[in-house]
C-alpha positions in Angstrom: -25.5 -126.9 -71.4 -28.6 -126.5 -69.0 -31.0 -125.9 -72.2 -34.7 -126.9 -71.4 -34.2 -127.3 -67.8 -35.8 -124.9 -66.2 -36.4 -126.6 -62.3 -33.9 -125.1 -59.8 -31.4 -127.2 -59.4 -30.6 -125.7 -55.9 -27.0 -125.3 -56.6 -26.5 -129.1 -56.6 -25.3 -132.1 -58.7 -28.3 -134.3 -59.4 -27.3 -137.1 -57.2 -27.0 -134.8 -54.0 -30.1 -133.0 -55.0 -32.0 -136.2 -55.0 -30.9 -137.6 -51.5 -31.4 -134.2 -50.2 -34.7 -133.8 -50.9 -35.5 -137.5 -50.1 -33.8 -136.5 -46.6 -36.0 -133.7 -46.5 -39.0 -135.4 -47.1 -38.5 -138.2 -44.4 -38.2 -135.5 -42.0 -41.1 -133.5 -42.8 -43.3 -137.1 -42.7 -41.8 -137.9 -39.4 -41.7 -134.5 -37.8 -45.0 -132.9 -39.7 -42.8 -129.7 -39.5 -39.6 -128.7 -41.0 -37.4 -125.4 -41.2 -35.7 -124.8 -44.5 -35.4 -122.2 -47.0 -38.4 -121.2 -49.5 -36.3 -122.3 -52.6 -35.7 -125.7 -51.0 -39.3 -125.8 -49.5 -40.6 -125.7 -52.9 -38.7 -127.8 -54.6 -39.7 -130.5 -51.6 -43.3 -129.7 -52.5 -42.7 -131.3 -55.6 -40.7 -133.8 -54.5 -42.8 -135.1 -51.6 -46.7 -134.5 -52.3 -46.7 -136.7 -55.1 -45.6 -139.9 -52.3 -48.2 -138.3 -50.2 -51.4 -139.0 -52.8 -49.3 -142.6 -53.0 -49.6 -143.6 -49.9 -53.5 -143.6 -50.3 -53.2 -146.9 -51.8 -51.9 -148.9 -49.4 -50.4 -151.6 -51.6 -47.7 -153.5 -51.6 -45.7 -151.6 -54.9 -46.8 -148.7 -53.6 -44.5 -149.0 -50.4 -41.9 -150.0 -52.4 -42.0 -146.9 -55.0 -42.2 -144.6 -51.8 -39.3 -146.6 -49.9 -37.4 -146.1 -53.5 -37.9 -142.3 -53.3 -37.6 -142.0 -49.2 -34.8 -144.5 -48.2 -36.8 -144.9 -44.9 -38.3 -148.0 -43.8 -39.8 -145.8 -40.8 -40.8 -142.4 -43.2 -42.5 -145.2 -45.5 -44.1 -146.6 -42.3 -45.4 -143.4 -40.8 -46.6 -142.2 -44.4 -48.6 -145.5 -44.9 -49.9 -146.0 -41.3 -50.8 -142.5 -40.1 -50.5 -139.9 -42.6 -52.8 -141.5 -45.1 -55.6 -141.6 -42.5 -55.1 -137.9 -42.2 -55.1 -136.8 -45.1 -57.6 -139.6 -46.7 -60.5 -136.9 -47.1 -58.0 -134.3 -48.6 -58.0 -134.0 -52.5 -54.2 -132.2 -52.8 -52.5 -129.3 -51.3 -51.1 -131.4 -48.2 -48.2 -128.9 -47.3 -48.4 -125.3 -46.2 -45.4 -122.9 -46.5 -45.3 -120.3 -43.9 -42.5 -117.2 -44.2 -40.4 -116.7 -41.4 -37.9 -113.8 -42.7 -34.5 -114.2 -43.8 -31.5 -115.9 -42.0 -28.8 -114.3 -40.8 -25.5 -113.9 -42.1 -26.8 -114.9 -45.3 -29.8 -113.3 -45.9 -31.6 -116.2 -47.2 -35.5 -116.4 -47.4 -36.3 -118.7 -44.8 -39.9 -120.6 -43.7 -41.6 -123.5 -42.3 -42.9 -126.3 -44.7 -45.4 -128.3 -42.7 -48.2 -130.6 -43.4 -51.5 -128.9 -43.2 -53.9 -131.7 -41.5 -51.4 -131.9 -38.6 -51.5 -128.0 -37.8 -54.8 -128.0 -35.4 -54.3 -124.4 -34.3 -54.3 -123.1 -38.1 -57.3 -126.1 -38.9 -59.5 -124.3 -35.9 -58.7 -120.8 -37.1 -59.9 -121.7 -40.6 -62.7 -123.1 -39.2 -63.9 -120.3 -37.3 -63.3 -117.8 -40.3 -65.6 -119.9 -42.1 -68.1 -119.8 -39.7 -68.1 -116.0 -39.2 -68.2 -115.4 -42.9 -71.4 -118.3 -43.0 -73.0 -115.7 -40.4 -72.2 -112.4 -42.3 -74.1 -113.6 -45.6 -77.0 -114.8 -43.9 -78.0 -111.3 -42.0 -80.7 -109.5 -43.2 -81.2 -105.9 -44.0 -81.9 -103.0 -41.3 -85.1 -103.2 -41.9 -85.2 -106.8 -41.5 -83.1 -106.5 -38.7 -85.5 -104.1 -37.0 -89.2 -106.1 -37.7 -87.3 -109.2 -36.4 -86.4 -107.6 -33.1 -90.0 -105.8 -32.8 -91.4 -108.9 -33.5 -89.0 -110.4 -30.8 -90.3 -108.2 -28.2 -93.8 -108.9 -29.0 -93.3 -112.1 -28.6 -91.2 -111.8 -25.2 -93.9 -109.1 -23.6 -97.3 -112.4 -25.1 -95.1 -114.8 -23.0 -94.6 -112.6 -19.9 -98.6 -111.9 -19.8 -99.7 -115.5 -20.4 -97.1 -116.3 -17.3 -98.5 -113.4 -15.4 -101.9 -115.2 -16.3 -101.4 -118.5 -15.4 -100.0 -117.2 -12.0 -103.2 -115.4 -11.3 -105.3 -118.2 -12.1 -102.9 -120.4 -9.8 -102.7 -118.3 -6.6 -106.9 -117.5 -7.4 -108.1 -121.4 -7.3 -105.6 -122.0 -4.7 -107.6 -119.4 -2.8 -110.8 -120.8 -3.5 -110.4 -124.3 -2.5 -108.9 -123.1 0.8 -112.2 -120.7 0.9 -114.0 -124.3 0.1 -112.4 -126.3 2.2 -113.0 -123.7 5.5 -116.4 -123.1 4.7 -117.1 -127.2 4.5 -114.8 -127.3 7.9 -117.0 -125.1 9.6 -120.4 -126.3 8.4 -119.7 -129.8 9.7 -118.6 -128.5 13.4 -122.1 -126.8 13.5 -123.6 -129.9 12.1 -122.1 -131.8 14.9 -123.0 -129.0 17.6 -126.4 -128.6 16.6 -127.0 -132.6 16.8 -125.2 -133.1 20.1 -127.5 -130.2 21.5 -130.3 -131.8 20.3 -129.7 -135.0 21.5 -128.9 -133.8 24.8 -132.2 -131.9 24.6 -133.8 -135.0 23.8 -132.4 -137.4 26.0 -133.1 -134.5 29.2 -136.8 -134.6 28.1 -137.0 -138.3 28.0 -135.3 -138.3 31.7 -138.2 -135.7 32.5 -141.2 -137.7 31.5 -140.1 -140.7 32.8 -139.5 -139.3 36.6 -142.9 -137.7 36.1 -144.8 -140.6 35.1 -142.7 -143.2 37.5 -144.1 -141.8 40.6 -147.6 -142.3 39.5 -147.5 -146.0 38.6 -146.1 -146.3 42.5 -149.1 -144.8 43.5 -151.6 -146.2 41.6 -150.2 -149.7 42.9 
């Protein structure tokens, strides 16, 4: 009688249930992804998350408990090596079942059991969910909404005037130094001409006296 036992027994003596399962879970360790049916994926949820949270203590009993359960010196590797690291961070819930219909000929209700850290394109998806929904509960109200964007363009139209400023004052004292430095330029060259005319002035008057008085003296002697 089958009183008390209330686990599905998958339509299996105990002994072929067991290495089943263990061949099931060696499988979904080495391969991250297996195709099964629901009943069987479940009962390999049981069966294999358990050696999963095991294989967070790397000991040396625990390698021998899971190679007891897994008959697989390479599952056993892979689950202590790689796996761990994964899901190190990860407090339970390592496997994901995902529906794929039902099987034909049979009709059975058939999935994929896989482990969830090793699925990046469902990991990115959740992440960017979570992200949207992070932006969603931070938005303000209409109002708020509004103010902020008139306060926005207030802000926008101060930073276009005090750039429209500072290119003013730019292009003005640019002007004014070129004014400066034309007005300087100039004042020196009649500076210089008025000095050279002088000096020529001077020197033909100096030429003039002395031919004046030079005849005299030859006179005189």
């Amino acid at each position: 009688m089958r009183h008390g036992k209330k686990f599905n027994h998958l339509s299996r003596k105990s002994a072929h249930r067991k290495a089943m399962l263990s061949n099931m879970a060696s499988s979904l360790i080495l391969h991250k992804r297996i195709n099964t049916t629901v009943a069987k994926a479940k009962a390999l949820r049981k069966f294999v998350e358990p050696l999963i949270t095991r294989g967070k203590t790397n000991t040396t009993h625990s390698r021998r408990v899971a190679f007891r359960y897994l008959q697989s010196k390479e599952a056993v590797k892979e689950l202590f090596d790689n796996v761990s690291q994964k899901i190190a961070s990860r407090p339970g819930g390592y496997t994901r079942i995902l529906k794929t219909g039902f099987r034909y000929g049979d009709n059975a209700d058939m999935c994929f059991i896989e482990l969830v850290d090793y699925n990046e394109t469902m990991t990115k998806a959740g992440a960017k969910s979570t992200t949207t929904t992070k932006k969603r509960r931070t938005r303000r109200s209409k109002g708020g909404n509004k103010a902020a964007a008139e306060t926005t363009t207030v802000d926008n139209v101060v930073d276009s005037v005090d750039a429209t400023t500072a290119d003013i004052v730019t292009d003005a004292t640019d002007v004014v130094e070129d004014t400066a430095s034309d007005v300087v330029a100039d004042a020196t060259d009649a500076v210089e001409d008025a000095a050279n005319d002088v000096v020529a002035d001077a020197t033909d008057a100096v030429e003039d006296a002395a031919d004046e008085i030079t005849p005299d003296k030859k006179e005189d002697a």
